[in-house]
PAZAPA-4460 file (N, C-alpha, C; in steps of 0.05 Angstrom, whole numbers, plus 32768, in hexadecimal, padded with zeros to 4 digits):
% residues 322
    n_x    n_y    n_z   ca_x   ca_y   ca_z    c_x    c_y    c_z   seq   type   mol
   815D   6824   8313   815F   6808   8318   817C   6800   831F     1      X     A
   818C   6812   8321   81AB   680D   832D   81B2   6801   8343     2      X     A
   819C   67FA   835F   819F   67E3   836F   8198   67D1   836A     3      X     A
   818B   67C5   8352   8185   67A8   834B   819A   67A5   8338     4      X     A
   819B   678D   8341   81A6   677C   8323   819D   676F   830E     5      X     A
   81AE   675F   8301   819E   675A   82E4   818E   673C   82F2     6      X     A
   8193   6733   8300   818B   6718   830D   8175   6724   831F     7      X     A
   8170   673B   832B   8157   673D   833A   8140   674C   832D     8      X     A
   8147   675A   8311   8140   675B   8303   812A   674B   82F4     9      X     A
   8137   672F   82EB   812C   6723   82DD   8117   671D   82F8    10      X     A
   8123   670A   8310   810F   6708   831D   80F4   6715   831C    11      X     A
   80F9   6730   831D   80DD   673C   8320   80CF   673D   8306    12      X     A
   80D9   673D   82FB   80C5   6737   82DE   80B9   6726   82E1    13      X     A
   80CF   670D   82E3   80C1   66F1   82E6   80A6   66EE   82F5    14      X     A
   80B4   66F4   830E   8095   66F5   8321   8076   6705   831C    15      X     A
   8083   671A   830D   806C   672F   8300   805B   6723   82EB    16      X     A
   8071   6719   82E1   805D   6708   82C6   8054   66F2   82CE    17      X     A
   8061   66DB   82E5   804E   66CA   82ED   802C   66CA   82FC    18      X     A
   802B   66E9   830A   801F   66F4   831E   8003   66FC   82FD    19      X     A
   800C   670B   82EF   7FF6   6712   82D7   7FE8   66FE   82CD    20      X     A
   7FEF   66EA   82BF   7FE8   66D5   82B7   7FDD   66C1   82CC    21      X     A
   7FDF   66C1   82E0   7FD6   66AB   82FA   7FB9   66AF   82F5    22      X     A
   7FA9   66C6   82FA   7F8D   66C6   82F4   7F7E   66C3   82E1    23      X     A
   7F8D   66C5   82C5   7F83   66C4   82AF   7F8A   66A1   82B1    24      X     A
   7F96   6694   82BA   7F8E   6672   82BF   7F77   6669   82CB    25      X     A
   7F75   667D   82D9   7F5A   6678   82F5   7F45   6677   82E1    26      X     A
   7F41   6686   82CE   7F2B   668F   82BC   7F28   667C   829F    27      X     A
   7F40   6675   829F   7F32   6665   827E   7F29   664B   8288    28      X     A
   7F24   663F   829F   7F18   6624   8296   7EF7   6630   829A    29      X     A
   7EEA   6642   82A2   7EDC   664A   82B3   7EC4   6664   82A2    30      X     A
   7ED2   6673   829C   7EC6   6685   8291   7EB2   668A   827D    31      X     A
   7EB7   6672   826A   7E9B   666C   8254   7E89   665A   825C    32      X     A
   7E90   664C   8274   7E77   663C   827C   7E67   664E   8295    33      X     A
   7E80   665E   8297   7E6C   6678   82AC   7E50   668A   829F    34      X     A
   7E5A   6694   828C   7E4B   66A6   8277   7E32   668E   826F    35      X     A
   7E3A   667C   826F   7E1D   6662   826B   7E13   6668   827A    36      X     A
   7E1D   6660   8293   7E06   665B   82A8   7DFD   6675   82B2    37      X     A
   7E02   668D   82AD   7DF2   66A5   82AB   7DE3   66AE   829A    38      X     A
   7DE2   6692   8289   7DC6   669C   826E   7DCC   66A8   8259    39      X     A
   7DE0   66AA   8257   7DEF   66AF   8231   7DE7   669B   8221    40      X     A
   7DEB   66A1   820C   7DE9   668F   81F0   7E04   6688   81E8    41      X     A
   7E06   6676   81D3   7E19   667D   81C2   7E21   668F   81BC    42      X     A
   7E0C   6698   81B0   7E18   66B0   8199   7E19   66C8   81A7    43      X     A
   7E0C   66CD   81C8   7E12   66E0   81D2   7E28   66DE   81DD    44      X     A
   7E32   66CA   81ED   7E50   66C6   81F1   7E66   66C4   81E1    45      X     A
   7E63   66BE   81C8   7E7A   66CB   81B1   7E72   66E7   81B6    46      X     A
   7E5A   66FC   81B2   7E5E   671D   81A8   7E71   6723   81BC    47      X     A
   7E68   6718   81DB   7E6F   672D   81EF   7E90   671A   81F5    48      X     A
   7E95   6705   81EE   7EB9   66FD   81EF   7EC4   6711   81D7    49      X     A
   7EB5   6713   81B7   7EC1   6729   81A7   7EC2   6740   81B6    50      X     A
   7EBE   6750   81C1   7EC7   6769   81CC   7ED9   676D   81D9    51      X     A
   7EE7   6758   81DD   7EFE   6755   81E5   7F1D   675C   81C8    52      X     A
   7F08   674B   81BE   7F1C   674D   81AC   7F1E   676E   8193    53      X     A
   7F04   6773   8196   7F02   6791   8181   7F0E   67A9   8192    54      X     A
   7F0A   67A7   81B0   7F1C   67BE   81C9   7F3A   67BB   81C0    55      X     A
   7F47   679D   81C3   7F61   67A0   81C0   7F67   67AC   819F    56      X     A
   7F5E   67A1   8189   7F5C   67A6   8179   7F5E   67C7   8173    57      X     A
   7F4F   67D6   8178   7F4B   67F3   8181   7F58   6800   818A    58      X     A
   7F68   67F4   81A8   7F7E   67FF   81BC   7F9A   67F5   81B6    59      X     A
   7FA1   67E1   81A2   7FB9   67DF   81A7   7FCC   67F1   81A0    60      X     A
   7FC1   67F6   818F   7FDF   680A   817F   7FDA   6821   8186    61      X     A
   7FCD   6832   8190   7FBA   6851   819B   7FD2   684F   81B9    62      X     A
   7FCD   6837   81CB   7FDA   682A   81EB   7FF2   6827   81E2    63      X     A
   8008   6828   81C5   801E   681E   81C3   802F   6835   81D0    64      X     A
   802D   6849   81D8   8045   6859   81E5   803E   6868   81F7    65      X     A
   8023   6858   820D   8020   6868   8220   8039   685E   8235    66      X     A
   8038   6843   8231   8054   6838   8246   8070   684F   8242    67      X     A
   8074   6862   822A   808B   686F   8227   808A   688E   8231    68      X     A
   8072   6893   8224   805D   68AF   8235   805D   68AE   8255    69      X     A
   8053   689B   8258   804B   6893   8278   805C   6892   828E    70      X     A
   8069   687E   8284   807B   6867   8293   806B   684F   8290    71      X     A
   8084   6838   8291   8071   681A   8299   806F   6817   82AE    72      X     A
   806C   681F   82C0   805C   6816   82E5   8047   6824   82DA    73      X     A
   803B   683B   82D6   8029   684C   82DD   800E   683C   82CE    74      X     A
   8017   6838   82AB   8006   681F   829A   8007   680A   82AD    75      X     A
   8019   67FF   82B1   800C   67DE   82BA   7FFE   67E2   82D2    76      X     A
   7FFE   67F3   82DC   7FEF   67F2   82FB   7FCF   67F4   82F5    77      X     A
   7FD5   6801   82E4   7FB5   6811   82C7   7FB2   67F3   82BA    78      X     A
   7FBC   67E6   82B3   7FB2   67D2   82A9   7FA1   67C2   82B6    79      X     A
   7FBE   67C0   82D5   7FB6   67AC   82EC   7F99   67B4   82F0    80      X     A
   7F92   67CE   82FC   7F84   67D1   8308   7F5A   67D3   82F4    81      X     A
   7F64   67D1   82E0   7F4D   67CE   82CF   7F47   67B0   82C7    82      X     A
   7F60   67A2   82CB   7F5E   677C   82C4   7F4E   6775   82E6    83      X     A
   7F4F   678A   82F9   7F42   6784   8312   7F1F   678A   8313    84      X     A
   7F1E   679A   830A   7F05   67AA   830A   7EF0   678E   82F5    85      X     A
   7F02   6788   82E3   7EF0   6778   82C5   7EED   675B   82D6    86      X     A
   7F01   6752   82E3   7EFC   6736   82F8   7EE8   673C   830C    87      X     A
   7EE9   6758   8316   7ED6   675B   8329   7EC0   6750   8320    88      X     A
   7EB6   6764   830B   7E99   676A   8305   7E95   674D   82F6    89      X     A
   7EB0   6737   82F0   7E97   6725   82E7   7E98   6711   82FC    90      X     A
   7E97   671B   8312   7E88   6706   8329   7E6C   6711   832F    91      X     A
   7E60   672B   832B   7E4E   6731   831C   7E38   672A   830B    92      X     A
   7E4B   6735   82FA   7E3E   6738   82E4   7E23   671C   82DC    93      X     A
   7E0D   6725   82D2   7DF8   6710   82C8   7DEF   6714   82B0    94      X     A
   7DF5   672A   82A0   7DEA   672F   8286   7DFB   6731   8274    95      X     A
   7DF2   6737   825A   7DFA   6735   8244   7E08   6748   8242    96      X     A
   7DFF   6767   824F   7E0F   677D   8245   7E28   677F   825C    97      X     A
   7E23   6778   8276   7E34   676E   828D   7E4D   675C   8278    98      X     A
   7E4A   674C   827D   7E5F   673A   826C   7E6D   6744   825A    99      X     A
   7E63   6752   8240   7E72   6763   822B   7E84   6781   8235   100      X     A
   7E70   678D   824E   7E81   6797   8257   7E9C   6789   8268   101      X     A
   7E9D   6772   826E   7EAF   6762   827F   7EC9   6762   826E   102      X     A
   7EC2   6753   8256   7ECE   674E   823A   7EE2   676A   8236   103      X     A
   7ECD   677C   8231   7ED9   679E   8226   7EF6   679C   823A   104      X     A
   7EEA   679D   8255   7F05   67AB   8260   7F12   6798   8263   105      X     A
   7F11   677E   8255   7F2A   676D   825B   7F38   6773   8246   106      X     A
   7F2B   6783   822C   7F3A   6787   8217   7F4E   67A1   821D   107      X     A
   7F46   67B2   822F   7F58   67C8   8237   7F6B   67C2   8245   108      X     A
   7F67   67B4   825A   7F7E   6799   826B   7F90   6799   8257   109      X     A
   7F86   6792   8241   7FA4   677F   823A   7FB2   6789   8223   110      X     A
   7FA3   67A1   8218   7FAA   67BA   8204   7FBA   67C7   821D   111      X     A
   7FB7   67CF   8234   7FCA   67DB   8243   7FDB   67C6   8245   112      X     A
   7FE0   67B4   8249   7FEB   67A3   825C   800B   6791   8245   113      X     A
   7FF2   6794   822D   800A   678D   8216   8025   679C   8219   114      X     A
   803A   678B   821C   8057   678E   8218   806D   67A1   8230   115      X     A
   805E   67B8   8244   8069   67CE   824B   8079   67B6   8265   116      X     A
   8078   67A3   8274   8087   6796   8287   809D   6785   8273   117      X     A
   8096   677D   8263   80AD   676E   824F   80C7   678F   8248   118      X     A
   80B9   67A3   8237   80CF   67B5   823E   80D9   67B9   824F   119      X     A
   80C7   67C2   8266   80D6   67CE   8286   80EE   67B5   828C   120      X     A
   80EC   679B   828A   80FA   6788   828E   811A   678D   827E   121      X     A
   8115   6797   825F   812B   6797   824B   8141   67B3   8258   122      X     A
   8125   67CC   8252   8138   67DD   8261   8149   67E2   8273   123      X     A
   813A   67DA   8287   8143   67D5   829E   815F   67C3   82A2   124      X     A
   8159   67A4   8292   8174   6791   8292   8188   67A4   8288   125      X     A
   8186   67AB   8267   819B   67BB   826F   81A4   67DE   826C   126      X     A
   8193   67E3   827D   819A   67F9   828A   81B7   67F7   82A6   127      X     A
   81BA   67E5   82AC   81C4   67CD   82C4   81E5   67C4   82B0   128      X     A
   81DD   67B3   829E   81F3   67AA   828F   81EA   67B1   8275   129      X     A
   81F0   67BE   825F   81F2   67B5   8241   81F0   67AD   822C   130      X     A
   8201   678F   8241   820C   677C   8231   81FB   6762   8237   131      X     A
   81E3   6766   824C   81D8   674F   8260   81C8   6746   824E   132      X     A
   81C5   672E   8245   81B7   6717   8238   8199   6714   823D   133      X     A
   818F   6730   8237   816D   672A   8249   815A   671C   823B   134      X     A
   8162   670E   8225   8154   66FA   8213   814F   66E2   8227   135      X     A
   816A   66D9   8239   815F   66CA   824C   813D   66C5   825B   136      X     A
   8140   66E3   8265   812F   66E9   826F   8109   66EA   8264   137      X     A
   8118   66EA   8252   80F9   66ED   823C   80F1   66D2   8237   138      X     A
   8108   66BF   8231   80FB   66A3   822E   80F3   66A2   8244   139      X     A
   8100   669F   825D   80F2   668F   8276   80D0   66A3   8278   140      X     A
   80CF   66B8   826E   80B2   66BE   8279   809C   66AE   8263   141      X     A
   80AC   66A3   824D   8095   6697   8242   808E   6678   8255   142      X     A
   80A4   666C   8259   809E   665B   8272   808E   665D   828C   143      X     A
   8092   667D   8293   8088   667D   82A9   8068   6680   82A4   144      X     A
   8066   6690   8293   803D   6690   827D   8032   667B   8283   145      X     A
   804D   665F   8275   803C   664C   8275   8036   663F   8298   146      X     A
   804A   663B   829E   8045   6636   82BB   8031   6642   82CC   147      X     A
   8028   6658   82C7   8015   6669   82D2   7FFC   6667   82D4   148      X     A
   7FFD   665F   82B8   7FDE   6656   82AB   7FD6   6642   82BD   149      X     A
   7FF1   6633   82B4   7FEA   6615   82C1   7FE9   660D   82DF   150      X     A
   7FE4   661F   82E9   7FEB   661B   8309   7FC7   6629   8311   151      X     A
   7FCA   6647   8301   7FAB   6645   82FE   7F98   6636   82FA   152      X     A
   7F92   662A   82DC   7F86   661B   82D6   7F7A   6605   82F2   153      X     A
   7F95   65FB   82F5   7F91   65E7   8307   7F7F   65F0   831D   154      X     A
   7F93   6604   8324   7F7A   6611   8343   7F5F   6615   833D   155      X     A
   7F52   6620   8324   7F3A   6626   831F   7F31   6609   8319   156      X     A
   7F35   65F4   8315   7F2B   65D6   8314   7F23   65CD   8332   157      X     A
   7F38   65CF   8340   7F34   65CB   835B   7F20   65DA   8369   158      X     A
   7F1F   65F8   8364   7F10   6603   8372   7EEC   65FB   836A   159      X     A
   7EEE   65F3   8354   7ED7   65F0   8344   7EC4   65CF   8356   160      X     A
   7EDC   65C3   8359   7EDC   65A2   8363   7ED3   65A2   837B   161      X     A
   7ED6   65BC   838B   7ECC   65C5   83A3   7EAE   65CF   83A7   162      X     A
   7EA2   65CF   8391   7E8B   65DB   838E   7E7D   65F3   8397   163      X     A
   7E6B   65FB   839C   7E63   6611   83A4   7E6C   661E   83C0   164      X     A
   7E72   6634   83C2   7E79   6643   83E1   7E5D   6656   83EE   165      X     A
   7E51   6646   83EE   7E35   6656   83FD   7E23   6667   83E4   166      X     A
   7E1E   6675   83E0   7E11   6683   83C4   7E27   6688   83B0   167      X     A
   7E40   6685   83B1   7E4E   6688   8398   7E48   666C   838D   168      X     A
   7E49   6673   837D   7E46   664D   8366   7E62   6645   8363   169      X     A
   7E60   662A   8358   7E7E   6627   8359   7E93   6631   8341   170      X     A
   7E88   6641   8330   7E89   664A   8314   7E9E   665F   8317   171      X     A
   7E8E   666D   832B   7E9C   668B   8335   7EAD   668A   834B   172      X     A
   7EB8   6670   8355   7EC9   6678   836E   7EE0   6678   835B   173      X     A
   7EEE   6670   8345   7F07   6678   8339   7EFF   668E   8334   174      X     A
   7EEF   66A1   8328   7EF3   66B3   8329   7EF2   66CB   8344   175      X     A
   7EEA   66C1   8358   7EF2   66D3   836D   7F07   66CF   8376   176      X     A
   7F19   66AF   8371   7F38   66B3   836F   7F4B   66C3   8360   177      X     A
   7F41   66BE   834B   7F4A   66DD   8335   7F4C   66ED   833B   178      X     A
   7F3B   66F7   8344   7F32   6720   8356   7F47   671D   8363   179      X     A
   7F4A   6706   8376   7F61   6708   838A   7F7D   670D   8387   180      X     A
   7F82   66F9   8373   7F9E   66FB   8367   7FA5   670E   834E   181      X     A
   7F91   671E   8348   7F93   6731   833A   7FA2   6750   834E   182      X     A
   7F8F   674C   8365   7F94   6762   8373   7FB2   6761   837E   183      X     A
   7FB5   6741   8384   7FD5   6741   8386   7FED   6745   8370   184      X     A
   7FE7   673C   835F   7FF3   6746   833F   7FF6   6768   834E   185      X     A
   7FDA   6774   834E   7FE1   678D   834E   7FF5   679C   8363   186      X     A
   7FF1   678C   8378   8007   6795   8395   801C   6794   838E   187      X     A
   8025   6775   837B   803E   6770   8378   804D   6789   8363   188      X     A
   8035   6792   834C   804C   67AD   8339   8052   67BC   834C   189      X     A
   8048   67C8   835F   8046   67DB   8363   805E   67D9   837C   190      X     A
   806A   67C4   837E   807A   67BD   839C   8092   67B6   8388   191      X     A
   8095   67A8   836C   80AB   67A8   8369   80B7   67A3   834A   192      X     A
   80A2   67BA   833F   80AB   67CB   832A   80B3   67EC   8327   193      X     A
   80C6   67EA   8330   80D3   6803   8334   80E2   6813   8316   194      X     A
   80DB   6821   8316   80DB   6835   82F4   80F3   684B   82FC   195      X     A
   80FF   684B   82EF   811C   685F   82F6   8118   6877   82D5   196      X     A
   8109   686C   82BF   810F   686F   82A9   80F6   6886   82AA   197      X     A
   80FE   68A9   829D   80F1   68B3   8297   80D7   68AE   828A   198      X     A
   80C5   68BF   8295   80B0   68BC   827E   80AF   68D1   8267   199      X     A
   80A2   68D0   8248   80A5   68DE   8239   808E   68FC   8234   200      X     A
   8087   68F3   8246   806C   690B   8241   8051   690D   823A   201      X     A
   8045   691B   8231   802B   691F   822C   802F   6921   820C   202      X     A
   803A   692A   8206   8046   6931   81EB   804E   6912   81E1   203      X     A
   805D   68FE   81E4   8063   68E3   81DF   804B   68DF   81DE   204      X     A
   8035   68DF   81ED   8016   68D2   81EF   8007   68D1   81DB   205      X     A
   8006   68EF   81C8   7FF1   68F6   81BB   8002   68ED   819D   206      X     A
   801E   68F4   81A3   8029   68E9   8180   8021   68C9   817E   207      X     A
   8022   68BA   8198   8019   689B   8193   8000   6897   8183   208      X     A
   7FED   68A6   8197   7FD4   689F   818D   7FD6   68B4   816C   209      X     A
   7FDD   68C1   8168   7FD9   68D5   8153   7FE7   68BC   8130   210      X     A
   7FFB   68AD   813F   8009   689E   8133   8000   6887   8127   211      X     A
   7FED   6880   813A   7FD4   6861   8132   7FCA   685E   8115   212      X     A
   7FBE   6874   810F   7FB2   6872   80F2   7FCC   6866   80DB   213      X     A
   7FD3   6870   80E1   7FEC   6879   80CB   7FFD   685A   80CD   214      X     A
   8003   684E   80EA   8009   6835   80ED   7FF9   681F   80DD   215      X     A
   7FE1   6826   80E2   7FD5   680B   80DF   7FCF   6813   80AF   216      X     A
   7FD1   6829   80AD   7FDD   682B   8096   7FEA   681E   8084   217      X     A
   8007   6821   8095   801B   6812   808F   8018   67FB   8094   218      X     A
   8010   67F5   809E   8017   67D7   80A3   7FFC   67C1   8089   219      X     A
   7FE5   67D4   808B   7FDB   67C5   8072   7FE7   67C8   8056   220      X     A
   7FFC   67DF   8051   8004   67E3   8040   801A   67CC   803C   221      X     A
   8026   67C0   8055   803E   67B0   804C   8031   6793   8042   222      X     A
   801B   6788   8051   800A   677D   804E   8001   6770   8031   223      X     A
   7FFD   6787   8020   7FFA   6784   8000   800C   6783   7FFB   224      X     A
   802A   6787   8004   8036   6788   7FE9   8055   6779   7FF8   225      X     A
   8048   6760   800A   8054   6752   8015   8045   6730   801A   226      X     A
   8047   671A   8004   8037   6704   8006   8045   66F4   801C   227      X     A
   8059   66F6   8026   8067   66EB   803E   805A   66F9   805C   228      X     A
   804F   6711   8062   804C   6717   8071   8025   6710   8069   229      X     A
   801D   6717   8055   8007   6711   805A   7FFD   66EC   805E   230      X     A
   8011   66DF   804E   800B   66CA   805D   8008   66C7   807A   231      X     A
   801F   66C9   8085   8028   66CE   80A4   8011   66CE   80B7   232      X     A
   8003   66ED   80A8   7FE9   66F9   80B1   7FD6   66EC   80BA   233      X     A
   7FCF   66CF   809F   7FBA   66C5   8099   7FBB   66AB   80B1   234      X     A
   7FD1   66A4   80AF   7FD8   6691   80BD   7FCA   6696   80D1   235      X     A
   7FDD   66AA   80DE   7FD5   66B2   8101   7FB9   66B1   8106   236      X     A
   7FB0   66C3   80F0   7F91   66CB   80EF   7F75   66AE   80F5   237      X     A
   7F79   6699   80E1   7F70   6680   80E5   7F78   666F   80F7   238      X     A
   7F91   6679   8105   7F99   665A   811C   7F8B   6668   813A   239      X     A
   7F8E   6686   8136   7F83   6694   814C   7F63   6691   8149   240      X     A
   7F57   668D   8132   7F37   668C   8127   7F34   6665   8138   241      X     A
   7F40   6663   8130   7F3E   663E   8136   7F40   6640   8159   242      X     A
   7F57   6649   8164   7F60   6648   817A   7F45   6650   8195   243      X     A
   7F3E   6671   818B   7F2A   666D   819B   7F0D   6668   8190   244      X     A
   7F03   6656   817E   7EEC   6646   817D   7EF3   662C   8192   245      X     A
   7F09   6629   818B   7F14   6612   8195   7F09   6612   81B6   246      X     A
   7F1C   6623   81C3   7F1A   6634   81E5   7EFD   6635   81EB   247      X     A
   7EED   6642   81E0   7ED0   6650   81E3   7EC7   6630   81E0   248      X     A
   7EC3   661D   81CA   7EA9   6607   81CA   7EB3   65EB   81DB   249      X     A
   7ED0   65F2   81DF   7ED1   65D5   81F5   7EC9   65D4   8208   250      X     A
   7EC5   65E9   8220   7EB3   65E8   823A   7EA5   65E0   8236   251      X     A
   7E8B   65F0   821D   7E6F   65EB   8217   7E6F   65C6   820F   252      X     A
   7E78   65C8   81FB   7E74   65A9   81FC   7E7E   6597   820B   253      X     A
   7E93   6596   8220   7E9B   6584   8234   7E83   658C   824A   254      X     A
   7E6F   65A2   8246   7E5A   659C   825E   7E47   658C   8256   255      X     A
   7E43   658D   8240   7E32   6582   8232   7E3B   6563   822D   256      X     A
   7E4C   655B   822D   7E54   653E   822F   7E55   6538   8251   257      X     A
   7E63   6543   8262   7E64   6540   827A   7E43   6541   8291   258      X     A
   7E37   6553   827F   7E1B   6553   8285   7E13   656E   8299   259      X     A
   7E35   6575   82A4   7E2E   6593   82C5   7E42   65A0   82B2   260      X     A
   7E41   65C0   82B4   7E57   65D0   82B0   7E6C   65CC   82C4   261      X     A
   7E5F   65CA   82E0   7E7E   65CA   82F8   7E8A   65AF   82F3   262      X     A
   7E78   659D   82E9   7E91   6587   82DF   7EA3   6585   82CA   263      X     A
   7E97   6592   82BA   7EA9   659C   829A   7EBD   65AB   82AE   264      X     A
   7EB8   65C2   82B5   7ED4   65D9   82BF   7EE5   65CA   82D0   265      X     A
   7EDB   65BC   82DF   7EE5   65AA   82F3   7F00   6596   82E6   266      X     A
   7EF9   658F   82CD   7F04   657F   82B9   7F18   6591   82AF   267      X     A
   7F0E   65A5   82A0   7F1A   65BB   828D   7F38   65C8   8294   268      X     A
   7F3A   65CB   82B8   7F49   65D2   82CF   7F5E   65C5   82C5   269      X     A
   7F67   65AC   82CD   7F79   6598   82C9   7F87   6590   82AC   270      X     A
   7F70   6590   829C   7F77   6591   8282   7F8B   65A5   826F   271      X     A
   7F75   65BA   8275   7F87   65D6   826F   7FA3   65D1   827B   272      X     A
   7FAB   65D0   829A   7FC2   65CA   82AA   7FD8   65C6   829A   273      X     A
   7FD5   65A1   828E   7FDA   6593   827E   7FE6   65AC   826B   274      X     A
   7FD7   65B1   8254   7FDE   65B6   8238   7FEC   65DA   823F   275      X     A
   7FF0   65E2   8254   8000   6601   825E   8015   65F4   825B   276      X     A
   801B   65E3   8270   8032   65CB   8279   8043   65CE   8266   277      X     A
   8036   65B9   8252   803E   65B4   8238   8050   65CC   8229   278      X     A
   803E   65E1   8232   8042   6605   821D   805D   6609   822D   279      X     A
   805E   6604   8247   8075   6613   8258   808B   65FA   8258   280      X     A
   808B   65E8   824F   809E   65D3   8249   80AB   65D7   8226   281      X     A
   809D   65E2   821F   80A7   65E6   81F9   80B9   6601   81FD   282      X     A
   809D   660D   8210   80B4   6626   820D   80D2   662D   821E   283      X     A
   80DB   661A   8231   80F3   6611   8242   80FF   6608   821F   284      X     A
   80F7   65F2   8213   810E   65EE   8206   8112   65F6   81F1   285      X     A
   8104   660A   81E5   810A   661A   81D8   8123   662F   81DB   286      X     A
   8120   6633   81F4   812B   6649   8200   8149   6632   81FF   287      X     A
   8151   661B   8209   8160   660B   8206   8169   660D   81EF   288      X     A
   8163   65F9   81E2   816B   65F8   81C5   816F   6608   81B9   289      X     A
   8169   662E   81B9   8175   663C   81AA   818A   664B   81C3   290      X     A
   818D   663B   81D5   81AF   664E   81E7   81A7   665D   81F4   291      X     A
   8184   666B   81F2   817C   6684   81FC   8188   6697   81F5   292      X     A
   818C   6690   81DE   8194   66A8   81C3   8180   66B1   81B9   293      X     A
   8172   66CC   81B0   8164   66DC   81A3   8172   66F7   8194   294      X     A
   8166   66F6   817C   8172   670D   816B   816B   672E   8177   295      X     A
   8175   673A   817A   816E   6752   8188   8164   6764   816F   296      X     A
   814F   6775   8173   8141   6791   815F   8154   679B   8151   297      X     A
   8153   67AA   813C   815E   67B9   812C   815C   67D4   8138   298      X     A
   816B   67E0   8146   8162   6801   814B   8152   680D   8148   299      X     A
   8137   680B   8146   8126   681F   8136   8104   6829   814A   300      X     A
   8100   683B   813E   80EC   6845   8150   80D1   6830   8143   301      X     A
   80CB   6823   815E   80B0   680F   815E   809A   6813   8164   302      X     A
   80A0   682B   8172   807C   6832   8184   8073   6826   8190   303      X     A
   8077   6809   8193   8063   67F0   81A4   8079   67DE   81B2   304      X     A
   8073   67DE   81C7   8084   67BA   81C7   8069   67A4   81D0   305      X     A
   805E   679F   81B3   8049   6791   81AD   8058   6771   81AD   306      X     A
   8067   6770   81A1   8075   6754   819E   8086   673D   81B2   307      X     A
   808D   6754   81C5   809C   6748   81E2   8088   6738   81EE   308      X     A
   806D   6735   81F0   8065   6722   8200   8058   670F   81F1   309      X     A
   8062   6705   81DE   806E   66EC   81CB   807E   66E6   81C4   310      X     A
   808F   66F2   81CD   80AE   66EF   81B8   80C8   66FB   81C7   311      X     A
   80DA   66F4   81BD   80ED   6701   81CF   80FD   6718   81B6   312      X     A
   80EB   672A   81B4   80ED   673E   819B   80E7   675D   81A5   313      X     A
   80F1   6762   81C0   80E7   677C   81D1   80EC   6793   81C4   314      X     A
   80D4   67A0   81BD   80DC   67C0   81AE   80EC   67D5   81BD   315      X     A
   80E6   67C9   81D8   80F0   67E0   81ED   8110   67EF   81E6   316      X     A
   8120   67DB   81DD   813F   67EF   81E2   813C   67FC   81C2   317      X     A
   812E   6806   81AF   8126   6815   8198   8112   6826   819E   318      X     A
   8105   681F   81B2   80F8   6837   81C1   8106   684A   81C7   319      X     A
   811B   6844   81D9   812A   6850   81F0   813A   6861   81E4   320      X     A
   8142   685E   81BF   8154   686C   81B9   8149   6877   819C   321      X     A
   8128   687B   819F   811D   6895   8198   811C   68AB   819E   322      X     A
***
């Protein structure tokens, strides 16, 4: 990375992470009133959205050091290119097991996809300088998330407002914008994420995954005999329990008040917009108000950089000096 700088740098992150997130806006006003109108239930559209969540669950910590094993281009392109395949198939998809499979590999999407461009970004800054302030950089991508969303969202409202394009319904043309801008997501890693940083081997691979049990061990172990962290836990656990009931029953019931699903999504578009907005406005002044100061890691071997794409808490330079 010795012909970039720490400024073209950030750029490309920036753009990388705005480019990821752009389709996953296309998709949330849209996607549970899609699964309706293909004849799900309730309770079949919770099993097959859970599979999403029991894949990542499964893959995260197993996926925590293929980005080090690998390289991060080689994962995110692996990510990219499976978050392509799961958009495909749900323009598709009409069933129950269709759909769960949709779900599954969105859960591998983002079990790959967790943290390895937030490192490549740290390393990389300073591999370059040092001393370079790449916390900057980390706030503005929570900004740019939100902006992303919200630029999505919007488009998938609009597109929806447009109604049907000949046999596609109007349900599924955000998601054939998705496919689209997914595949560009994928053009763009591959044009301007450039990896200078060895990979660790086959051998790094198998101690990751060999390492999982034993992680998730520990970590229930701190768990008991930590009421600060198990609070923490609980917290997360119920606001994320609340958060997506929340996500999943407002479509359904804004169709159901509105009386059409393409008028609920149509609605949902704009709204959502709104409340990203909001997300990418808190998180600017956050980033303000603390100087775009962030505490940097303690040295230590992490195995994951699980936490970088919430936080400006990148495992990556404790990686680097395992």
């Amino acid at each position: 990375m010795s012909e970039l700088s720490v400024r073209q740098i950030r750029r490309r992150f920036l753009i990388l992470h705005g480019l990821r997130w752009l389709p996953t806006g296309l998709l949330m006003p849209v996607v549970i009133l899609l699964m309706q109108e293909r004849g799900l239930t309730l309770t079949q559209i919770g099993l097959a959205a859970a599979a999403q969540g029991v894949v990542v669950l499964a893959l995260e910590l197993p996926t925590g050091g293929f980005a080090d094993a690998l390289g991060r281009r080689p994962v995110l392109v692996a990510a990219s290119v499976v978050g392509l395949v799961s958009m495909g198939l749900l323009v598709l998809a009409d069933s129950f097991v269709l759909l769960t499979a949709v779900w599954a590999l969105q859960g591998v999407f983002r079990a790959l996809d967790s943290g390895p461009l937030e490192s490549w970004y740290v390393d990389s800054t300073l591999a370059v300088d040092p001393d370079a302030a790449y916390e900057k950089g980390l706030g503005q991508g929570g900004t740019v998330l939100g902006l992303s969303i919200a630029a999505g969202a919007l488009l998938s409202g609009g597109l929806v407002a447009l109604g049907p394009l000949g046999p596609v319904s109007a349900l599924t043309t955000p998601v054939l914008a998705a496919v689209g801008l997914q595949g560009v997501s994928l053009l763009a890693l591959l044009t301007l994420l450039v990896e200078r940083r060895p990979a660790r081997g086959p051998g790094a691979l198998w101690a990751s995954v060999r390492a999982a049990p034993r992680m998730v061990g520990e970590a229930f172990g701190l768990l008991r005999r930590s009421r600060v962290l198990l609070a923490l836990v609980a917290v997360e656990l119920f606001w994320g329990f609340g958060m997506v009931t929340f996500e999943s029953l407002l479509p359904i019931r804004l169709a159901e008040v509105t009386g059409a699903a393409d008028r609920a999504a149509a609605l949902l578009g704009p709204a959502s917009t709104i409340a990203w907005l909001a997300s990418a406005a808190g998180a600017a002044a956050t980033r303000c108000s603390s100087g775009g100061w962030a505490p940097r890691p303690v040295p230590r071997c992490c195995g994951s950089c699980r936490a970088a794409r919430w936080s400006a808490w990148p495992c990556s330079p404790a990686r680097s000096a395992c």
